[in-house]
Jmol script that loads the backbone (N, CA, C; Angstrom):
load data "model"
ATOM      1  N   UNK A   1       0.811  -1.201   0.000  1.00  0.00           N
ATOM      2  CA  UNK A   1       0.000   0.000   0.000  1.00  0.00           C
ATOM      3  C   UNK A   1       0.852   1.261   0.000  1.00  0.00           C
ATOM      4  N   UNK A   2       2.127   1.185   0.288  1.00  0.00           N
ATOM      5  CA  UNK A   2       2.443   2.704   0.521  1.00  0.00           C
ATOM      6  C   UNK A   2       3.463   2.882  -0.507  1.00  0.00           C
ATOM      7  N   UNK A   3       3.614   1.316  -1.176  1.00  0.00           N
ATOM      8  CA  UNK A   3       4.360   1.946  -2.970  1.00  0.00           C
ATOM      9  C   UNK A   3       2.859   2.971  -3.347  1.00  0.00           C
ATOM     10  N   UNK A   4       2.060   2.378  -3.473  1.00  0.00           N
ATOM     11  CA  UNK A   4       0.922   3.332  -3.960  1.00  0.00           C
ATOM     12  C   UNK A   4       0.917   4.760  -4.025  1.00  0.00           C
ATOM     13  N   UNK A   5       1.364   5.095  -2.608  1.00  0.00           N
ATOM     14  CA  UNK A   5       1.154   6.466  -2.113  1.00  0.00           C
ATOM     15  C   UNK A   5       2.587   6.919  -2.157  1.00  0.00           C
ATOM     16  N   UNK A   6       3.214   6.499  -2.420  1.00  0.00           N
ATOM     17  CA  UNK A   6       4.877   6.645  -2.464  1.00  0.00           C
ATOM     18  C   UNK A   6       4.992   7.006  -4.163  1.00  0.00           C
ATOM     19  N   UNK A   7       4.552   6.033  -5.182  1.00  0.00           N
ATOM     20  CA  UNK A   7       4.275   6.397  -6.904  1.00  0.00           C
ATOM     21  C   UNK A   7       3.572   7.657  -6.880  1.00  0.00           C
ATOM     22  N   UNK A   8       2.086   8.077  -6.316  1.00  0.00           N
ATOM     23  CA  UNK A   8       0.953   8.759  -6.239  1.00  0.00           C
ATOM     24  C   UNK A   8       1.889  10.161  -5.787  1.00  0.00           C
ATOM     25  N   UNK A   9       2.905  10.280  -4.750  1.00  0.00           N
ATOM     26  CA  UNK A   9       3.402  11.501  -4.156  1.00  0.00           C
ATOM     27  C   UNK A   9       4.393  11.842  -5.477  1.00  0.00           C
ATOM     28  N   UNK A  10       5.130  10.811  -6.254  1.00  0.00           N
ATOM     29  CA  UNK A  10       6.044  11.623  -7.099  1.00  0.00           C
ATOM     30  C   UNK A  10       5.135  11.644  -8.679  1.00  0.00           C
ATOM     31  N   UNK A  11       4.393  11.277  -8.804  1.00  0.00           N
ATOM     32  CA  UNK A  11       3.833  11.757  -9.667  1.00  0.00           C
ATOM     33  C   UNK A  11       2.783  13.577  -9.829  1.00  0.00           C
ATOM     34  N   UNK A  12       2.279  13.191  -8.885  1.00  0.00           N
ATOM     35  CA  UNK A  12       1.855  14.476  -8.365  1.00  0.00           C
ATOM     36  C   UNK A  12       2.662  15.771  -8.217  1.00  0.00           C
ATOM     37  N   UNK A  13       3.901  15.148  -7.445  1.00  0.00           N
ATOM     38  CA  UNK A  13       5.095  16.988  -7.794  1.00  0.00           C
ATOM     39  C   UNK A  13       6.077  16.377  -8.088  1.00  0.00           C
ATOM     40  N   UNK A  14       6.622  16.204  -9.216  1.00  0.00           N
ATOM     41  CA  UNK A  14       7.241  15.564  -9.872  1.00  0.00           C
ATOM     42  C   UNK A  14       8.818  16.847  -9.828  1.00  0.00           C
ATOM     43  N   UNK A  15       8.719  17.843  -8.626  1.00  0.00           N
ATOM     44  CA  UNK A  15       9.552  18.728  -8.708  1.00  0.00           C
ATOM     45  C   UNK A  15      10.418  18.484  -7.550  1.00  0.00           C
ATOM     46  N   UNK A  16       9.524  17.576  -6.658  1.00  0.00           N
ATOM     47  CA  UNK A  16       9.728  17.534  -5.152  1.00  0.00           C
ATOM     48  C   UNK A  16      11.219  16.347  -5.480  1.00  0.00           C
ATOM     49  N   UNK A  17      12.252  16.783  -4.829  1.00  0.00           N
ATOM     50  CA  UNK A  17      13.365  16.096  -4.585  1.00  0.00           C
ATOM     51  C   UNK A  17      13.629  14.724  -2.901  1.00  0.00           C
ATOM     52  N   UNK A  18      12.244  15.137  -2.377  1.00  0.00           N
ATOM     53  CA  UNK A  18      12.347  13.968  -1.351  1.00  0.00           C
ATOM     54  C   UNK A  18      12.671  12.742  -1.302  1.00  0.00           C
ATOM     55  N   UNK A  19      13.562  12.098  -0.731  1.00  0.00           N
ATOM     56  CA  UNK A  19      13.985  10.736  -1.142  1.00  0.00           C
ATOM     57  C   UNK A  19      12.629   9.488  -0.471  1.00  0.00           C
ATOM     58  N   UNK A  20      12.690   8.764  -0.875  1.00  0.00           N
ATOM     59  CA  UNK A  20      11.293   7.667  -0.256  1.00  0.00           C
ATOM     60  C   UNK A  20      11.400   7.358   0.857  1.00  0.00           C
ATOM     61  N   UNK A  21      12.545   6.943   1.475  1.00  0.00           N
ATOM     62  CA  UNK A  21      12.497   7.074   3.013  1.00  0.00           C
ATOM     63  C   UNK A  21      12.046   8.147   3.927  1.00  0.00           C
ATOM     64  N   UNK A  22      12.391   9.346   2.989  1.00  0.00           N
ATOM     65  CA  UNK A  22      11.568  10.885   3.807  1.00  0.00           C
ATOM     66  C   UNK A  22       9.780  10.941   3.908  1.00  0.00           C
ATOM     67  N   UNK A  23       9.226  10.554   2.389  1.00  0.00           N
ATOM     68  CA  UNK A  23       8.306  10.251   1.767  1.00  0.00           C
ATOM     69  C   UNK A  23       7.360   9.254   3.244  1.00  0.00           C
ATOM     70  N   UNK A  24       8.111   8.273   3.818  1.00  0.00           N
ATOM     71  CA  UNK A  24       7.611   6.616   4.145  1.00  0.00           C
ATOM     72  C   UNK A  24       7.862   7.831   5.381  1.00  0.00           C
ATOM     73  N   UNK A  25       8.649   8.243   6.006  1.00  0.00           N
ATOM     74  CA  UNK A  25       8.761   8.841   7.616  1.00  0.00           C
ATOM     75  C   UNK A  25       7.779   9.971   7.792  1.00  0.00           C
ATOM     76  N   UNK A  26       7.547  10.835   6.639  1.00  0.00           N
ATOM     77  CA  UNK A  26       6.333  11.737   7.073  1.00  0.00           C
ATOM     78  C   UNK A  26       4.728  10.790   6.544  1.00  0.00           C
ATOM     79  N   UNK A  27       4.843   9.933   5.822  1.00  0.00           N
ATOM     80  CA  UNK A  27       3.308   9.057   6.131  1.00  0.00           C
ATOM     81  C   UNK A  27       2.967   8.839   7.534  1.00  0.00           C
ATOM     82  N   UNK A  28       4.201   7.744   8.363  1.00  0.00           N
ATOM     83  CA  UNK A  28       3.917   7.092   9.274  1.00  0.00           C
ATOM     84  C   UNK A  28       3.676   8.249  10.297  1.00  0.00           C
ATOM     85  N   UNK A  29       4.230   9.557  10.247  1.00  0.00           N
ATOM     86  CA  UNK A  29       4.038  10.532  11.276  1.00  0.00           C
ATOM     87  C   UNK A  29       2.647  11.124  11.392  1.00  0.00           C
ATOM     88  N   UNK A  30       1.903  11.362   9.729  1.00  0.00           N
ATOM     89  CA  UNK A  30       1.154  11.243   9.850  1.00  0.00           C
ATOM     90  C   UNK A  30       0.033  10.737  10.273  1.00  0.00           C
ATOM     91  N   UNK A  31       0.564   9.349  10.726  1.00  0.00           N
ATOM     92  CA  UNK A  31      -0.690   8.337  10.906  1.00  0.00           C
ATOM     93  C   UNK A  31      -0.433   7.925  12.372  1.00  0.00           C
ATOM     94  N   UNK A  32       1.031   8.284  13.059  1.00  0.00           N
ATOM     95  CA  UNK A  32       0.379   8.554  14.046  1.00  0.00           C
ATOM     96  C   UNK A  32      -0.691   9.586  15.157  1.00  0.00           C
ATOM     97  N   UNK A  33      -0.024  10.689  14.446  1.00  0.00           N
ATOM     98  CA  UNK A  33      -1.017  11.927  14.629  1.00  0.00           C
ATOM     99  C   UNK A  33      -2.547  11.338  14.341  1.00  0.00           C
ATOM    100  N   UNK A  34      -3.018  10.902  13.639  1.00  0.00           N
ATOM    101  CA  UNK A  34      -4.427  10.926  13.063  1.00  0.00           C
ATOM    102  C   UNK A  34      -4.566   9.815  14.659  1.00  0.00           C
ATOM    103  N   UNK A  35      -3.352   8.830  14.503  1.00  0.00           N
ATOM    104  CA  UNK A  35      -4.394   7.723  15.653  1.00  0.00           C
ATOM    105  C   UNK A  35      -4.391   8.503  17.081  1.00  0.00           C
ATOM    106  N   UNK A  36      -3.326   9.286  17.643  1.00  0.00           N
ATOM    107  CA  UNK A  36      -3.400  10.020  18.628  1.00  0.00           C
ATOM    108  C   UNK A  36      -4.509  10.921  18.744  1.00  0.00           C
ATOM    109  N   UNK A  37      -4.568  11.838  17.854  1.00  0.00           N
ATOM    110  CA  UNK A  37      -6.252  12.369  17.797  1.00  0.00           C
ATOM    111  C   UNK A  37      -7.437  11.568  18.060  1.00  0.00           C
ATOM    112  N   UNK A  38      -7.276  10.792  17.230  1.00  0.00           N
ATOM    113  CA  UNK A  38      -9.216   9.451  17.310  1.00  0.00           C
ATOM    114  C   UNK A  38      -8.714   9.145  19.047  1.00  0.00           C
ATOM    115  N   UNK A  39      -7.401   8.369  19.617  1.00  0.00           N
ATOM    116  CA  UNK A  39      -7.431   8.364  20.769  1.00  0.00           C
ATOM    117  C   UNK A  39      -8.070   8.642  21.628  1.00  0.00           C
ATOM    118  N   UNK A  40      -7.765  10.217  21.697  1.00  0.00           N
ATOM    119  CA  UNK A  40      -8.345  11.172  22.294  1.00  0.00           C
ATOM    120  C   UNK A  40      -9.580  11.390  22.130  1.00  0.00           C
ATOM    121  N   UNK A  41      -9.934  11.525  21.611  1.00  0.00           N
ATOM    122  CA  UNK A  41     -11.902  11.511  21.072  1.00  0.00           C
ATOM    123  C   UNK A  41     -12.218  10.515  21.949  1.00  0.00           C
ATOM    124  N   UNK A  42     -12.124   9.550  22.366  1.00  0.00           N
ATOM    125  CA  UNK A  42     -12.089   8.953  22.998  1.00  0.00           C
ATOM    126  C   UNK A  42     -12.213   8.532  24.489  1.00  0.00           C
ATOM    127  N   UNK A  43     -11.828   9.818  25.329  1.00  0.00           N
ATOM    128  CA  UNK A  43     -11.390   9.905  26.445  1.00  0.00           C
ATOM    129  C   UNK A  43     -12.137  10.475  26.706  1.00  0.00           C
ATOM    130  N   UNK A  44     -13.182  10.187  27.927  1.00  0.00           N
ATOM    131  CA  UNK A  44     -14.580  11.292  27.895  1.00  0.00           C
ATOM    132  C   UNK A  44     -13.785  12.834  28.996  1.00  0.00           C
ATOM    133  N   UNK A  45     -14.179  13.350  28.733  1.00  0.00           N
ATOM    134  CA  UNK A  45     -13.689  14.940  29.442  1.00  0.00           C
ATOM    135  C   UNK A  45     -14.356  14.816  30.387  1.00  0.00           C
ATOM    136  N   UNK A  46     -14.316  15.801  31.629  1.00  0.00           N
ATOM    137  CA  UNK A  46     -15.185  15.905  32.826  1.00  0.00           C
ATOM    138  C   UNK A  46     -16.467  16.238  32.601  1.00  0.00           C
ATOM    139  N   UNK A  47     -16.737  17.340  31.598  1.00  0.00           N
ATOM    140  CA  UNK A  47     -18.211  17.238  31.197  1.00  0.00           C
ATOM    141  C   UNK A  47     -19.099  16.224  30.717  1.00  0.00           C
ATOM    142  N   UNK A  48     -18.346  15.015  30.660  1.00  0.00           N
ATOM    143  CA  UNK A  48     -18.955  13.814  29.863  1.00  0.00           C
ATOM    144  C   UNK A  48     -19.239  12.689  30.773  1.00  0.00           C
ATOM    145  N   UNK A  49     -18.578  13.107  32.261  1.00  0.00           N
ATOM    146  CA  UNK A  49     -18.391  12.013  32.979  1.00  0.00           C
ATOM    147  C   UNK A  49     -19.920  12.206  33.887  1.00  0.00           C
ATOM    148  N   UNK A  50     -20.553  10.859  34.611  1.00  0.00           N
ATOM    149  CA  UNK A  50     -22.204  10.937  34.897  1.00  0.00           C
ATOM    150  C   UNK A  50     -21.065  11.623  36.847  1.00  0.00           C
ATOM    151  N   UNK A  51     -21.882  12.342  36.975  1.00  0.00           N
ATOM    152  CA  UNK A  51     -21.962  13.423  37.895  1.00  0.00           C
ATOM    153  C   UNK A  51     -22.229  12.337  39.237  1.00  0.00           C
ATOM    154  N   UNK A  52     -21.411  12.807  40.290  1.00  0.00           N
ATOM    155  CA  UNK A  52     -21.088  12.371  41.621  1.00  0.00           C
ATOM    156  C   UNK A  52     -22.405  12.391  42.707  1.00  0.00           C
ATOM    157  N   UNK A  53     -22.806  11.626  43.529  1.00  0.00           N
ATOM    158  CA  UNK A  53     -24.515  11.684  44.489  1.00  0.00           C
ATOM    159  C   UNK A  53     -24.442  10.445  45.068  1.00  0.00           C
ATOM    160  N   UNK A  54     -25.318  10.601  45.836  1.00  0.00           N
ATOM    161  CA  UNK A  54     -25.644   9.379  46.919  1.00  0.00           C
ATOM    162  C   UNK A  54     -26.504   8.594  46.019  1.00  0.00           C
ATOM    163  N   UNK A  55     -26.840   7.679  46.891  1.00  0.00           N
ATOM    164  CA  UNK A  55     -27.455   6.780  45.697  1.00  0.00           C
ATOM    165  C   UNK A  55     -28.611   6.741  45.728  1.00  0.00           C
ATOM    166  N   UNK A  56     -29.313   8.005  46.320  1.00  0.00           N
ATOM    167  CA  UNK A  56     -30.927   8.755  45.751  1.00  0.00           C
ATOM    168  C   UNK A  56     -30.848   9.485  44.721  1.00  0.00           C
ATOM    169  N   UNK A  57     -29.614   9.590  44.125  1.00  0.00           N
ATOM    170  CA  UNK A  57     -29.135  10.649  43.189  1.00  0.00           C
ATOM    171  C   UNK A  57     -29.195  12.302  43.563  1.00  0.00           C
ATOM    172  N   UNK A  58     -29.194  12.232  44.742  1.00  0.00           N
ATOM    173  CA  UNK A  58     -28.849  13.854  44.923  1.00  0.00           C
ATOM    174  C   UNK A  58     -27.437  14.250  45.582  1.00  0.00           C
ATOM    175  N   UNK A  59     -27.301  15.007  45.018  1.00  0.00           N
ATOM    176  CA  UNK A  59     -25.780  15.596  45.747  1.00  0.00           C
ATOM    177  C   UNK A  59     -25.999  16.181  47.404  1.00  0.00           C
ATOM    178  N   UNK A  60     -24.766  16.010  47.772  1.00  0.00           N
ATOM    179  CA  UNK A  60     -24.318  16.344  49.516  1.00  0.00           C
ATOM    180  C   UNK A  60     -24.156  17.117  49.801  1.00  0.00           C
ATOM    181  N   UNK A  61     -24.674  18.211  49.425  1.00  0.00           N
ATOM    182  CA  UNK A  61     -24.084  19.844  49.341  1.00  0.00           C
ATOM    183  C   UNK A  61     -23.733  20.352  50.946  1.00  0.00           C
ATOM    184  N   UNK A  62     -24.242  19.489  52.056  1.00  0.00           N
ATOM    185  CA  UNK A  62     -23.957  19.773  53.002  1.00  0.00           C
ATOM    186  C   UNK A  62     -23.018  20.597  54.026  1.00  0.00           C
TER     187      UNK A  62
END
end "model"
wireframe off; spacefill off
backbone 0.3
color backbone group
């Protein structure tokens, strides 16, 4: 798959002097970024989390 995108990048700028190993190191950087992002989506935030109470469901404001 990444001859694909490796042919597909020098055809496209056929000006660009990057060697394929540069080519193959900014894919994979890319793709970890993308999985670190979805990661994160992932991770519910404090606004997402079900809210703290006794188990009448009311809070202790006491």
């Amino acid at each position: 798959n990444s001859l694909i995108f490796l042919e597909y990048t020098k055809i496209s700028n056929p000006a660009d002097t990057a060697s394929e190993a540069s080519i193959r190191h900014a894919m994979s950087n890319y793709v970890a970024v993308q999985k670190f992002k979805n990661r994160l989506c992932q991770i519910p935030t404090p606004s997402q989390l079900p809210e703290e109470g006794n188990e009448d469901g009311e809070d202790n404001d006491n």
